[in-house]
N, C-alpha and C positions, 0 to 999 in steps of 0.2 A: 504494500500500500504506500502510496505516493502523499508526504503530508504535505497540508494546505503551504502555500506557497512558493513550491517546489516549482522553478521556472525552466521547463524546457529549452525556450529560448536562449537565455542563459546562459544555461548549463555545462553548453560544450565550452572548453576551458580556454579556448582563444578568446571567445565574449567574456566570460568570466575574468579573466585578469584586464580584459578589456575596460570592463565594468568599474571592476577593484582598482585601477589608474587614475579611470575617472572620478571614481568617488572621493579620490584624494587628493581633486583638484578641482578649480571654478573653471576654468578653462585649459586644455593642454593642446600644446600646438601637433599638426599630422605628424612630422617628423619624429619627434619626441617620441609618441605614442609606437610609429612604424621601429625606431631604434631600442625602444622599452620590452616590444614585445616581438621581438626580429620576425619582424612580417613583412612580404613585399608591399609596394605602393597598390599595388594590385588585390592583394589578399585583406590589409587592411582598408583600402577602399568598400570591399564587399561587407563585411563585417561591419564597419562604418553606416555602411545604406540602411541594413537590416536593422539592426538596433535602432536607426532614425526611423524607420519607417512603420517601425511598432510603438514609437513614440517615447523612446527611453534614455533618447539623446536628440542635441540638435546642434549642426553643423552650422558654421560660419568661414565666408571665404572672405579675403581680406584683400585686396590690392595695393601693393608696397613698390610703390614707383615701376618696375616692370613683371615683376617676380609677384605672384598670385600663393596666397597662404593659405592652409586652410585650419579651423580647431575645430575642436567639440568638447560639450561639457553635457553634463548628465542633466534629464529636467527630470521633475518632482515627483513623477511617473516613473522615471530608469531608479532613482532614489531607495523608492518605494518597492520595487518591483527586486532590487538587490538585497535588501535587506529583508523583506521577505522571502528569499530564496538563499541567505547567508542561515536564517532561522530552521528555514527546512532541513540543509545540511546542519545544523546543531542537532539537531534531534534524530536525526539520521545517524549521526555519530552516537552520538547519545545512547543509543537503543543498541548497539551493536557492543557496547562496552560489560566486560564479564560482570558477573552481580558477584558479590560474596555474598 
């Protein structure tokens, strides 16, 4: 049984440190992110889309004289949606630990 919280989306652990970076910041720039969690521009772009487009992040592109930027920070939704699914795995741990 799957407890409440428990985010598929998530879950797989490229999102998930994805997640956990973001939560640990207001904004982090592409590269950062791409260098934090050795992703290509490619791999973390998709990853990037998906989490936007479930609504648990939002992108901002920035134009810097010719050089185009881009970040992302987590909204109140991706927040929420982490830490309900940090709680799922507590208790998932939790539950697997020997009793005396």
């Amino acid at each position: 049984m799957t407890p409440d919280g428990f985010d598929e989306l998530i879950h797989p652990s490229t999102r998930l440190s994805l997640m956990a970076t973001l939560s640990a910041a207001d904004w982090a720039e592409f590269a950062f992110l791409r260098e934090r969690l050795g992703l290509s521009d490619s791999a973390l772009s998709k990853q990037l889309s998906t989490l936007e487009d479930a609504g648990y992040l939002t992108t901002e592109r920035q134009a810097t004289g010719r050089r185009r930027t881009v970040r992302a920070q987590l909204t109140d939704k991706g927040r929420q949606a982490l830490a309900g699914h940090l709680a799922a795995l507590q208790e998932i741990v939790s539950q697997s630990a020997p009793t005396r």
